[in-house]
C-alpha positions as CSV (number, residue, x, y, z in Angstrom):
1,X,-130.2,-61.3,-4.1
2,X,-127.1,-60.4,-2.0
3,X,-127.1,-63.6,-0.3
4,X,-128.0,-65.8,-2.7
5,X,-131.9,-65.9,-2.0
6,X,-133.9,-65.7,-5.0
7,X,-137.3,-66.4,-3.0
8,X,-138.6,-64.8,-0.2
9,X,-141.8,-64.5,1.3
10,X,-143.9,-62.2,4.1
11,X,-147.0,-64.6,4.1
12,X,-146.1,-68.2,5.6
13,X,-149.1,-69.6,3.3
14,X,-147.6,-68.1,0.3
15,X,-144.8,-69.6,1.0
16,X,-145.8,-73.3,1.7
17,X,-148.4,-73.0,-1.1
18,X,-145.4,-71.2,-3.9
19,X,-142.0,-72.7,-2.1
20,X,-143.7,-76.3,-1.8
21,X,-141.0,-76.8,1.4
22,X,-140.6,-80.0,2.4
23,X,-140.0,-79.1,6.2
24,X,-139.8,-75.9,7.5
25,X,-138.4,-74.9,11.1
26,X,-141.0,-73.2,13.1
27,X,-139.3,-70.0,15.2
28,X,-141.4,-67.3,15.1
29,X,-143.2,-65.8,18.8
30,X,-144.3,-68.7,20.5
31,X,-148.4,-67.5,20.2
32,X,-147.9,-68.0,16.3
33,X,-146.4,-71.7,16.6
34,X,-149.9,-73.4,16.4
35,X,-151.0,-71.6,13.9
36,X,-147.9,-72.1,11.5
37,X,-147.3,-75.4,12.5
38,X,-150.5,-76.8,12.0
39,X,-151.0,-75.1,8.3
40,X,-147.7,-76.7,7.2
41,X,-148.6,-80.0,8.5
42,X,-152.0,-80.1,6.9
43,X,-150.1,-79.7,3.6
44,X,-147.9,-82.4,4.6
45,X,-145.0,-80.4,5.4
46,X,-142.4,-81.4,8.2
47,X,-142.0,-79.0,11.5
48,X,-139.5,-78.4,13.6
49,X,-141.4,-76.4,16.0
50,X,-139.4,-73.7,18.5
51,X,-140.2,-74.2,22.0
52,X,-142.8,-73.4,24.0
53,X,-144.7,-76.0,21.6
54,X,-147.4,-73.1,22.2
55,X,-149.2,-71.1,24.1
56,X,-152.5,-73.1,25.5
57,X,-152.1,-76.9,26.0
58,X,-154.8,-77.0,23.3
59,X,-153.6,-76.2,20.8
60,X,-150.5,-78.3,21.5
61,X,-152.8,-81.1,20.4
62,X,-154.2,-79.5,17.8
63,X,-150.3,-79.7,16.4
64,X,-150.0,-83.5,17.2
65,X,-153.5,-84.2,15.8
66,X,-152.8,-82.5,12.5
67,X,-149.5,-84.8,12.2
68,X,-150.8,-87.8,13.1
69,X,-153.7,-86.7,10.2
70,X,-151.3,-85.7,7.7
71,X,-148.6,-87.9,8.5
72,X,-145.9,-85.3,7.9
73,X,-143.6,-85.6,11.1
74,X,-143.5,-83.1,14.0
75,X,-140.4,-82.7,16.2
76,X,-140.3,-80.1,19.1
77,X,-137.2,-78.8,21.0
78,X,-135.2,-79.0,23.1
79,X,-133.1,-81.5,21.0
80,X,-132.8,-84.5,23.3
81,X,-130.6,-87.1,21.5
82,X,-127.2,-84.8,22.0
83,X,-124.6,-86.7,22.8
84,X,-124.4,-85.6,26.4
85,X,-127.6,-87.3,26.8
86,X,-126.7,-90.1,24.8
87,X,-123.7,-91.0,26.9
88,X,-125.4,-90.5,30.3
89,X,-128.5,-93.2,29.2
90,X,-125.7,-95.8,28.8
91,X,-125.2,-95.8,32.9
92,X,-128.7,-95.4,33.5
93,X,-129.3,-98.8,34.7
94,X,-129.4,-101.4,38.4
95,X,-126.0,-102.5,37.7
96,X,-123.9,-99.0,37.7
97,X,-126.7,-97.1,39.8
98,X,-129.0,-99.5,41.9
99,X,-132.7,-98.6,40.9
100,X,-134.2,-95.5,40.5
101,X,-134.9,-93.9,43.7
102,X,-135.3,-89.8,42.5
103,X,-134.5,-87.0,40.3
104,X,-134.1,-83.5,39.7
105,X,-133.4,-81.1,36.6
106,X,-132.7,-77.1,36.6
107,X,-132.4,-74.2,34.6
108,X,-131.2,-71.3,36.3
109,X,-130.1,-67.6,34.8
110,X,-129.8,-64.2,35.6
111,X,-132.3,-63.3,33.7
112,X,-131.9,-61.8,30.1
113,X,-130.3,-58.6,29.1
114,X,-133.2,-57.5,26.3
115,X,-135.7,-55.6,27.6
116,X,-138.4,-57.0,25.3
117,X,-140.7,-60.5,24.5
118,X,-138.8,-62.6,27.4
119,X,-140.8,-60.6,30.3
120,X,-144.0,-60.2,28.5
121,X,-146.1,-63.6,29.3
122,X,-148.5,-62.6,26.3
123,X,-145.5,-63.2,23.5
124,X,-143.4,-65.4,26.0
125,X,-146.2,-67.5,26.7
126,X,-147.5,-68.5,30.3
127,X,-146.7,-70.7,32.9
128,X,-142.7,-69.8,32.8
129,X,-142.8,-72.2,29.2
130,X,-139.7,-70.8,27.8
131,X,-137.3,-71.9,30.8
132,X,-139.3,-75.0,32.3
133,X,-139.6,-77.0,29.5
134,X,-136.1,-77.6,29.4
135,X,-135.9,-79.4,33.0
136,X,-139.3,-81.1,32.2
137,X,-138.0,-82.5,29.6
138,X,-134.9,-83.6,30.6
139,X,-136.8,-85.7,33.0
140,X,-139.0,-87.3,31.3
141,X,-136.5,-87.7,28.5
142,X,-134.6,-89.9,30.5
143,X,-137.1,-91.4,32.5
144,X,-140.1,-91.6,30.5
145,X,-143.6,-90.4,31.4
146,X,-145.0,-89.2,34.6
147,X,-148.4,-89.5,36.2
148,X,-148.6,-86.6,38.6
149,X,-147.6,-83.1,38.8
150,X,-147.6,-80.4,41.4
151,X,-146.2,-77.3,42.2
152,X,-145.7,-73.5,42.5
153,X,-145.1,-71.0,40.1
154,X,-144.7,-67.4,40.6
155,X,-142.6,-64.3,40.1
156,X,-140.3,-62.8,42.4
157,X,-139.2,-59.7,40.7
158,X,-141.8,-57.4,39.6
159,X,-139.6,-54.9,39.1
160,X,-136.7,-55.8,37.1
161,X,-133.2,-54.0,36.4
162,X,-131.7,-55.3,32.7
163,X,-129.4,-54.5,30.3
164,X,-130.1,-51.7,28.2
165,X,-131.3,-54.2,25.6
166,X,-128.7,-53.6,22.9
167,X,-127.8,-57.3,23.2
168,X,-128.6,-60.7,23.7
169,X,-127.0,-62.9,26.0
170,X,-127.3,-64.4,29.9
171,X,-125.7,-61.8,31.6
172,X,-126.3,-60.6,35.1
173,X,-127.9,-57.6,35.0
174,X,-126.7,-54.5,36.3
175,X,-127.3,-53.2,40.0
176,X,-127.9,-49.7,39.3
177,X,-130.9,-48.8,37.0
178,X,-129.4,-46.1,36.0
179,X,-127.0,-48.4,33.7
180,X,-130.3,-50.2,32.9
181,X,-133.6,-50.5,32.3
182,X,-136.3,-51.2,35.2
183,X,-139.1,-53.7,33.1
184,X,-142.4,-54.5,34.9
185,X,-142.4,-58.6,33.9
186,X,-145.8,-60.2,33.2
187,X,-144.4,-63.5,33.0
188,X,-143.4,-65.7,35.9
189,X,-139.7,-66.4,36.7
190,X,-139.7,-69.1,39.4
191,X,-140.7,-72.6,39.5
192,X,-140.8,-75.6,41.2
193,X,-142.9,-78.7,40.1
194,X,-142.3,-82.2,41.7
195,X,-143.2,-85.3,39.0
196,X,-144.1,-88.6,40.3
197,X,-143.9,-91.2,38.1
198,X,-145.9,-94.4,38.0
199,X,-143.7,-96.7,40.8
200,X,-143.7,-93.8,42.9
201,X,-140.5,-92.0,42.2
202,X,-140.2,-88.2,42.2
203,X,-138.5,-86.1,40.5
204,X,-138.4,-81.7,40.7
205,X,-138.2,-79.6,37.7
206,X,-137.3,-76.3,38.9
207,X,-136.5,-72.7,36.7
208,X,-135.0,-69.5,38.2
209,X,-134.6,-66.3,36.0
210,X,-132.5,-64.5,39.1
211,X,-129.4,-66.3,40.0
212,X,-126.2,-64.9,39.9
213,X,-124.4,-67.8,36.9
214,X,-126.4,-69.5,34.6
215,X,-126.5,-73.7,34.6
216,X,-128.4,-77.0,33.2
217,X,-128.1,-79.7,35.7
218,X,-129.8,-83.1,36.0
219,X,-129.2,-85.4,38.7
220,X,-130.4,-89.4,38.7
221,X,-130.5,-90.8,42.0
222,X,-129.9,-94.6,42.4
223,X,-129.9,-97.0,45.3
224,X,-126.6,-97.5,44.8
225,X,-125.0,-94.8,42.8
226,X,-126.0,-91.6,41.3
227,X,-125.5,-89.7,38.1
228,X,-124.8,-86.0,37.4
229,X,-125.0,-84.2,34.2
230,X,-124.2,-80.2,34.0
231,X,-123.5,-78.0,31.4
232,X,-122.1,-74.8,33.0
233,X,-122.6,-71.6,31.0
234,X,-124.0,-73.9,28.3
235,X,-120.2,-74.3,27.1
236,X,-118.9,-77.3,29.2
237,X,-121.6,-80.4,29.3
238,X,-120.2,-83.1,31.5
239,X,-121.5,-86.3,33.0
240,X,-119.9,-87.5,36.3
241,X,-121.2,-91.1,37.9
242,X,-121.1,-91.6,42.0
243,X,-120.2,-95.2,41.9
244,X,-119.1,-96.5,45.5
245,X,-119.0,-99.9,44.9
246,X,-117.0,-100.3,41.8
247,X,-114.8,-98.4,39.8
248,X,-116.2,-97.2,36.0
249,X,-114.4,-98.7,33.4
250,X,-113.3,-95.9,30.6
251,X,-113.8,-93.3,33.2
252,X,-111.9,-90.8,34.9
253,X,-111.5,-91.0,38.6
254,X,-112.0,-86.9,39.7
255,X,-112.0,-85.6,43.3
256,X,-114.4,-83.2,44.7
257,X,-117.2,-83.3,47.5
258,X,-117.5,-87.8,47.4
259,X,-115.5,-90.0,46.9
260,X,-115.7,-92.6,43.9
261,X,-116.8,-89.8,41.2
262,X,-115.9,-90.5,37.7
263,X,-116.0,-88.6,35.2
264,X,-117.7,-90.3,31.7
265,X,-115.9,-89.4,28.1
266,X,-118.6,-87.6,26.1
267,X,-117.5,-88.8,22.2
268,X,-117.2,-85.6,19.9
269,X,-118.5,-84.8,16.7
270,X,-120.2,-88.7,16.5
271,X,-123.8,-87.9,17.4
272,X,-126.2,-85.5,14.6
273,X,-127.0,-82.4,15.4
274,X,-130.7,-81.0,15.7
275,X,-131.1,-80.1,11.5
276,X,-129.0,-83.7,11.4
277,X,-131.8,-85.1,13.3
278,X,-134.5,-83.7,11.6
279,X,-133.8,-84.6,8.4
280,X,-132.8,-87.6,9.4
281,X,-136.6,-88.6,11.0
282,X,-138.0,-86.8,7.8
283,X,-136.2,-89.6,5.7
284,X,-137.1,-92.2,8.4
285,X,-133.6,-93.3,9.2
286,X,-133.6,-92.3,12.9
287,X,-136.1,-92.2,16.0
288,X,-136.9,-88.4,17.0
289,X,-135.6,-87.9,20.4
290,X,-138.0,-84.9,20.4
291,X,-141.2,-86.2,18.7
292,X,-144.6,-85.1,19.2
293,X,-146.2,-87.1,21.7
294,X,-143.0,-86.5,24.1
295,X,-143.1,-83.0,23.5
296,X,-146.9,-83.4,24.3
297,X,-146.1,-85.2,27.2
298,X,-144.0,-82.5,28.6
299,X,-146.2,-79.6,27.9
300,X,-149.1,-81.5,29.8
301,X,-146.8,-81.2,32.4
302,X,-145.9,-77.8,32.0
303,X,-149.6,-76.5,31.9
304,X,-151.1,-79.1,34.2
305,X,-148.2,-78.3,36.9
306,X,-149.4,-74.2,36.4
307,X,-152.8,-75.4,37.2
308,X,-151.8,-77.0,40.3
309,X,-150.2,-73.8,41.3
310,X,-153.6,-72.4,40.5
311,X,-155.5,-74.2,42.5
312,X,-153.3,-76.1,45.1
313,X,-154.6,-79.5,43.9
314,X,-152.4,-82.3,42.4
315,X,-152.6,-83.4,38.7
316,X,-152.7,-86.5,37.2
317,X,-151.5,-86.7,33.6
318,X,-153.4,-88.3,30.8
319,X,-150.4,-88.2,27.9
320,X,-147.8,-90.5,27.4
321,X,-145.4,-91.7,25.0
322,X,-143.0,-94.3,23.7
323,X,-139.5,-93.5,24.4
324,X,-137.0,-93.4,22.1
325,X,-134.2,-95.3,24.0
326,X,-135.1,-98.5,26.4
327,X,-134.6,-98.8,30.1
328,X,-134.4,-101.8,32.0
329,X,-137.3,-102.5,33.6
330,X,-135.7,-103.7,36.7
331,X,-134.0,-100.0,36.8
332,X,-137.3,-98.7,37.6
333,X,-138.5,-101.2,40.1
334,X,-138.1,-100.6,43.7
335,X,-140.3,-102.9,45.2
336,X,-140.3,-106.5,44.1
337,X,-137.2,-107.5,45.7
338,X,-135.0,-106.6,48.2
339,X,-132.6,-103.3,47.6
């Protein structure tokens, strides 16, 4: 009663079947997500479901099946309608960039400093979910769906200094174990998959857990110009547009390795959060920028790009989705007229 909680519960079906929630956010270890989501859903309560969406590509369609069923809505981070993103579609288009030509997305860190769940691929989940879903799906968000994945996935460190665990952040790890811990990870930490999408573009999703700094970068390549958007140490998100042939108007002109960079105003504090968002879909006044069949999308991806690892053959991807934001159609066509 300390804080003010006059209910709490040890047994999630207690709790939807006393509490009557109407939404719940999902963020327990990623082999419990199915489980929990679909049992809320089949009661028709709203999830917002932690990523990895879960741990087999199976049961991530047991999630969207039981939503579609129930009708109760399902979102699935990462949260894709921040306002980084939001500003970046606006130049995503023939007459700031030329057509799409290629893209690439990456999340790199050190690694974690806890010692625990991150390196153990039975509570992590497999296939290097809990870092590669965020380039994935910064691809696709912006691009919409793919049809073909490949790829490699593996892990370079098998033995691997940390922290001593007594916190949680992105830190480089130590270089002497002795101010350490030496873990033995079961789950990958490097990957590469290349996308293709249905005109024939490519795109590469890659995730490090070894790199000296920690980043989120996508780049959109045009015919004519090309887009950045970065977020170093997850503090400083910024979108910066290559535009040689004409100047940006409301941007700022910045110098660095081309010419003709400006840098785009990102607006503060006038897009929703990700509980904004939520509740927002749940009351049907806003599009989820991280909906089911997206998230299903990107997860087919995700496992379907491990199993090309596996085996050394190509996928081709049978999910799909509507997005929530509209590109020109002539942005994505390379081939019916000169460029």
């Amino acid at each position: 009663m300390e804080y003010g909680i006059d209910q709490w519960f040890d047994d999630y079906i207690k709790l939807f079947e006393t509490a009557k929630p109407d939404a719940v956010i999902v963020a327990t270890p990623t082999p419990t997500h199915a489980t929990i989501a679909i049992s809320a859903l089949q009661r028709g309560i709203h999830v917002l479901c932690e990523k990895p969406m879960a741990r087999t590509f199976g049961d991530c369609q047991a999630m969207v099946a039981a939503s579609k069923k129930s009708g109760a809505l399902l979102l699935v981070m990462p949260f894709e309608g921040n306002a980084q993103t939001r500003a970046a579609i606006d130049y995503l288009n023939e007459p700031t960039l030329g057509v799409f030509v290629g893209a690439q997305s990456e999340m790199v860190v050190p690694g974690m400093s806890r010692t625990d769940w991150y390196y153990d691929a039975n509570v992590a989940g497999p296939a290097f979910g809990e870092m590669m879903v965020y380039p994935i799906s910064a691809l696709v968000n912006l691009l919409g769906p793919a049809r073909r994945v490949t790829g490699f996935i593996n892990t370079l460190i098998p033995h691997r200094i940390t922290g001593t665990g007594d916190r949680i952040d992105f830190l480089p790890p130590p270089r002497d174990p002795a101010k350490g811990k030496t873990v033995k990870p079961t789950a990958a930490d490097n990957a590469t998959l290349i996308l293709e999408w249905a005109n024939g573009q490519h795109g590469i999703a890659r995730g490090i857990w070894g790199t000296s700094f920690l980043d989120n970068a996508t780049t959109i390549y045009g015919r004519h110009g090309t887009l950045w958007m970065s977020n170093k140490g997850f503090k400083r998100p910024e979108v910066v547009v290559h535009s040689p042939e004409r100047p940006i108007d409301g941007a700022t002109l910045v110098t660095g390795s081309y010419e003709n960079c400006y840098r785009i105003s990102i607006p503060k504090h006038t897009h929703e959060g990700l509980i904004d968002h939520f509740v927002d879909c749940v009351h049907r006044k806003a599009v989820p920028s991280c909906g089911a069949e997206q998230a299903l999308h990107v997860h087919e991806i995700l496992y379907k790009g491990a199993e090309a690892s596996r085996t050394g053959k190509t996928q081709e991807l049978a999910t799909t989705f509507a997005s929530w934001h509209k590109l020109d159609p002539k942005f994505l066509d390379t081939r019916s007229r000169p460029v």
